[in-house]
N, C-alpha and C positions, 0 to 999 in steps of 0.2 A: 172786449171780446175775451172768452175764458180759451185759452190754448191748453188741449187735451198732455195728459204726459205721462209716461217717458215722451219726450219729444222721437222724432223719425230718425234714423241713422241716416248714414249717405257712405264717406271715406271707411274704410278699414282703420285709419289713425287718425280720426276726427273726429269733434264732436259731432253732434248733430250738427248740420250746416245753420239750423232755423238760429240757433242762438246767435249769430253775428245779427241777424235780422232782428234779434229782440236788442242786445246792447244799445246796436243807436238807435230805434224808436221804442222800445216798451222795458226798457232795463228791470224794473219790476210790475210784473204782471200775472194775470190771476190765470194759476189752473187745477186742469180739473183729476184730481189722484187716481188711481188704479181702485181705490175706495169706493170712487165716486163723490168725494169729499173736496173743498175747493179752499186753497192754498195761494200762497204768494211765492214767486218763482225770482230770486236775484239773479241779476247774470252779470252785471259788472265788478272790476275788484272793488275799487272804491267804495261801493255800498256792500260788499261782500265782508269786505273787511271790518267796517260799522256794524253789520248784524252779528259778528263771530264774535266781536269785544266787547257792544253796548247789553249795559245789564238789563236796558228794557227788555230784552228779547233774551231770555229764557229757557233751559233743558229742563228743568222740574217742572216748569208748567205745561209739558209736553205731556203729562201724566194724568195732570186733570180733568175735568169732567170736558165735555164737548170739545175735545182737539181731533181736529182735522187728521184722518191714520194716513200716516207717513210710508208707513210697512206693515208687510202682517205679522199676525201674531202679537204678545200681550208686552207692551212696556214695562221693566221692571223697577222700582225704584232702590234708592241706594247705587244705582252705576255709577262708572264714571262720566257716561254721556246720558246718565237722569239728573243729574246734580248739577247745583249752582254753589259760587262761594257763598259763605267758607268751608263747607259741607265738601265739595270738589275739591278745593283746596286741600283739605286737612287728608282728603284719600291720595290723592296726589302725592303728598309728603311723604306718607308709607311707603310710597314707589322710593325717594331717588334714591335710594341705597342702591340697589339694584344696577340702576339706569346710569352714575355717574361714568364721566368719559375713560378715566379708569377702567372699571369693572367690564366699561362695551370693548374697551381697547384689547382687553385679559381675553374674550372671547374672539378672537381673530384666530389664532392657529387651532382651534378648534373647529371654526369654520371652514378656515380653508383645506383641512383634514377632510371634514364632511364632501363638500362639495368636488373635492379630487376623489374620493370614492364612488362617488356616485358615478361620476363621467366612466370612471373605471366598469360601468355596465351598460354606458349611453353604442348604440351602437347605427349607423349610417339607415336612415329611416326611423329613428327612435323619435318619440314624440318627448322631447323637451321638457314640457308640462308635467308630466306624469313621472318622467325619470330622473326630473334635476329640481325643477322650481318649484312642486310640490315637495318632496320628502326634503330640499333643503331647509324653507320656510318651518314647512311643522316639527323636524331634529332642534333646531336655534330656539323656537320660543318653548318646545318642551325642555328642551336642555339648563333655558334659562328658570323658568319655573319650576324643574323639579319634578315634572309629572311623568306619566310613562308613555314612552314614543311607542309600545305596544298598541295604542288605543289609537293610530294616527288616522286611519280610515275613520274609524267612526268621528273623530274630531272635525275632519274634514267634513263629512257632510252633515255635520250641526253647524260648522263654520257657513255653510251655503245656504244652510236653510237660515239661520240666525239670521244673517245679516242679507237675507234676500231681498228685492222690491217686490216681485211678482211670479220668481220661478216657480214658489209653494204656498202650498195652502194655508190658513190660518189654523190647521187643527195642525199639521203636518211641522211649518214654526214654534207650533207653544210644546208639542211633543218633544220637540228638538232642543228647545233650551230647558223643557224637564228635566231628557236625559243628560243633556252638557250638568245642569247644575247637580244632577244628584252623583254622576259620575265623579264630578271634580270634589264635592263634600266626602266621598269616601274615600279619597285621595287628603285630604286635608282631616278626616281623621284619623287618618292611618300615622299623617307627618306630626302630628300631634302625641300617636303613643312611641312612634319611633324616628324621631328627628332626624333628617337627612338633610342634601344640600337644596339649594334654589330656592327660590322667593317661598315659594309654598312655607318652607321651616323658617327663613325668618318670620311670616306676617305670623303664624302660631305663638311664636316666642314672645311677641307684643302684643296679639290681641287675643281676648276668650272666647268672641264670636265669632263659631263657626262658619256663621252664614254672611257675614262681612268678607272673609275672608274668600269664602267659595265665589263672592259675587266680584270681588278684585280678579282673582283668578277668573276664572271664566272670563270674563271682557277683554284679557288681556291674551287669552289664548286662542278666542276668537281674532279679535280684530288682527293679533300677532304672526299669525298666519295667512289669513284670506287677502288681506291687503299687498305682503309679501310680494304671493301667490301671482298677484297683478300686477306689481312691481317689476319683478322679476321677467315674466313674461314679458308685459308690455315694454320693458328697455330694449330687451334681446329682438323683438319684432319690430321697433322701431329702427333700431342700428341696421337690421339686413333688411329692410323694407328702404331707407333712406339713405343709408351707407354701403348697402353690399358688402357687410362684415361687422362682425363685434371687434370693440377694443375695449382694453382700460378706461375709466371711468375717473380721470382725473376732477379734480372740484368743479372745476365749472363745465366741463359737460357732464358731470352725476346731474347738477340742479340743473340743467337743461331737459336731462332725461326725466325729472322729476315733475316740469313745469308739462313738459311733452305729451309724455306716455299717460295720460291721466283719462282713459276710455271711456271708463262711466261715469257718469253723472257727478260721483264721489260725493256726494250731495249731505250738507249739514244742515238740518232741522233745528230751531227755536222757536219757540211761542213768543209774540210779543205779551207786553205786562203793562204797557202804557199804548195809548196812541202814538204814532209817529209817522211823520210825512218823510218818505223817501222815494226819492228815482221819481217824481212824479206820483207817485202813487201815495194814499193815505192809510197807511195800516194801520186797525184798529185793534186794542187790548180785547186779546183772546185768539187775534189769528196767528194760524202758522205760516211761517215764512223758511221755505227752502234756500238753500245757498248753493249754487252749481258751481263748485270750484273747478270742473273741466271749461267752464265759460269763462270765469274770472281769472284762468292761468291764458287766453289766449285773449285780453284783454288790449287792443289798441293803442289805448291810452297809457299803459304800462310796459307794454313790451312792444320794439318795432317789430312790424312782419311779424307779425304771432302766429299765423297758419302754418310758418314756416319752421322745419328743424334746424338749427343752428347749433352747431359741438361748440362754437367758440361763442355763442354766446351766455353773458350773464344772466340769468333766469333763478338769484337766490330769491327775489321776491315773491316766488311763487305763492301758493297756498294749500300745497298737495298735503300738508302736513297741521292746516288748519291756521289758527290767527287767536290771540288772546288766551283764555283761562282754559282754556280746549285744546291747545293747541298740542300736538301727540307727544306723550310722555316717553314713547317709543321711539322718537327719529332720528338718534345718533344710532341706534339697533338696526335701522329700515338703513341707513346710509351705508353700514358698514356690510350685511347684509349684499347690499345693489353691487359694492366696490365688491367684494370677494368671490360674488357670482361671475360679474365682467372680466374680474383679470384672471380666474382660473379657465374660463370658456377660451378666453385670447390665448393664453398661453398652451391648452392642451388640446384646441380643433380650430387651429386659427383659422383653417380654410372653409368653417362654419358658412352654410345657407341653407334657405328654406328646401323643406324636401319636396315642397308641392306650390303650383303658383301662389301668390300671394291672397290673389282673389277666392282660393278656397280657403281663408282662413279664416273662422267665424271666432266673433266674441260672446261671450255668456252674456245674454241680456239679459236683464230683470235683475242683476247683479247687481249691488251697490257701485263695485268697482271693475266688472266688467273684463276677468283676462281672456284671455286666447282659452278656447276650449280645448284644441291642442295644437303644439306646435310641431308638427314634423320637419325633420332638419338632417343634412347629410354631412358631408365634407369629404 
């Protein structure tokens, strides 16, 4: 039986409920895309983990001719999520300068600067979203790249459309990573005649290709943001939905709220490249096979009580941050991030809550990742 998808909501902090229903009988099974196009759906960690690492299964062959569309609008190639090693690899490397525990450590009182400013305008009825967890997200990875937090609106909604399932159109997508890539190439030749700070001036100073460059940026300012975005949101709606209050975000409840707050789908695509038998099922070289890491963080067989919120429990096994040669070159940034959002909210509205029932609180669907459209909140 092909299972139609997005699968159906149910909870406000749940997956779809159908996925418990697919792990123990159909863990991989076929459906049918927003395309029309028919795909392999994982939902266990075990074989989630197998598809993110095994190099039968594929991001560049996500590119080639008859692959099942995953999202709209056109695949590029040269990403970081069209590429396989050593091609991935070798872009990869260009990043850690950037990314070392260092350089994200160096960014903490800059943050926590940010994020105290903002609150300095959040006012009793203020929507959250729009006045903290948006402009902190896009300030961090503009800051970190070097580009101009001027453009942040529009960034934003190429970040939505870029990375949408099904909010936008396919002319409305390809228009969007147009403008994101032409935007960001005259930014990157600007750093080029006048060298400044953030990744933008180093990758210049090492490579001649414009258009390498533009394509590293852009990926990272996309996903660097919108993911955040949901991050963000989705911790802070989880603590006052399940706790009746934010705190601190010590190690093992960040990676609880990490395994937790995972709303959408978060869904990683590969093409197989060989036949392979898994979950019961036989995938054949050429199909696409999805990866629902909101299924595989509430995995049975890995974590007790997975439906459940637990602060004290260990949840680093997650896979909110991906598995193998994928796995986010950004997630000491996304941690530190989470940690400076949580204990500036605790420390300067600790008597934080929702300003409207819970049940009016809608998630963006057709999102990748799915945050609070908004969150309104008192104290």
């Amino acid at each position: 039986m092909v299972v139609p998808f997005p699968l159906p909501r149910a909870g406000l902090t749940e997956p779809a409920p159908a996925y418990r229903e697919l792990r123990r009988d159909r863990p991989v099974c076929r459906v049918r895309l927003p395309s029309g196009d028919l795909a392999w759906l994982v939902t266990r960690y075990a074989d989630a983990k197998l598809v993110l690492a095994d190099p039968r299964f594929s991001k560049r062959a996500l590119l080639d001719g008859g692959a099942a569309r995953t999202r709209r609008g056109e695949l590029l190639d040269g990403l970081l999520f069209t590429t396989d090693p050593p091609e991935h690899t070798a872009l990869r490397a260009r990043l850690a300068g950037a990314f070392t525990p260092r350089r994200i450590a160096a960014l903490r009182p800059g943050v926590v600067e940010l994020a105290e400013r903002l609150l300095d305008d959040l006012e009793p009825g203020g929507d959250l979203m729009s006045a903290f967890a948006e402009p902190l997200a896009m300030s961090v990875i503009c800051a970190l790249l070097g580009v101009s937090v001027a453009e942040n609106r529009r960034y934003a909604h190429w970040a939505q459309a870029v990375l949408s399932v099904s909010c936008f159109s396919d002319e409305e997508v390809s228009q969007a990573q147009r403008d994101l890539l032409d935007n960001v190439h005259a930014q990157v030749k600007a750093a080029r005649a006048s060298p400044g700070e953030g990744l933008i001036a180093a990758l210049v100073a090492d490579e001649a290709d414009d258009i390498a460059v533009v394509k590293l940026v852009a990926t990272l300012l996309v996903t660097g943001y919108e993911t955040m975005v949901a991050g963000i949101g989705g911790a802070v709606l989880t603590l006052l939905v399940h706790c009746g209050r934010v705190s601190p975000a010590n190690p093992v409840l960040l990676e609880e709220l990490l395994r937790f707050a995972t709303f959408g789908d978060a869904l990683r695509s590969r093409r197989a490249i060989a036949d392979v038998s898994l979950g019961g099922a036989q995938i054949r070289s050429g199909d696409v096979v999805l990866v629902s890491v909101a299924s595989a963080n509430r995995d049975a067989e890995v974590f007790d009580d997975p439906e459940s919120f637990s602060p004290s429990r260990d949840g680093a096994r997650h896979l909110s941050f991906g598995h193998g040669p994928h796995f986010c070159v950004g997630a000491a940034l996304a941690r530190l991030e989470l940690e400076v959002a949580l204990e500036v909210l605790t420390r300067r509205v600790p008597g934080l809550r929702l300003a409207v029932p819970a049940e009016e609180i809608r998630l963006r669907h057709g999102s990748a990742e799915a945050p609070p459209e908004s969150l309104p909140v008192t104290w």
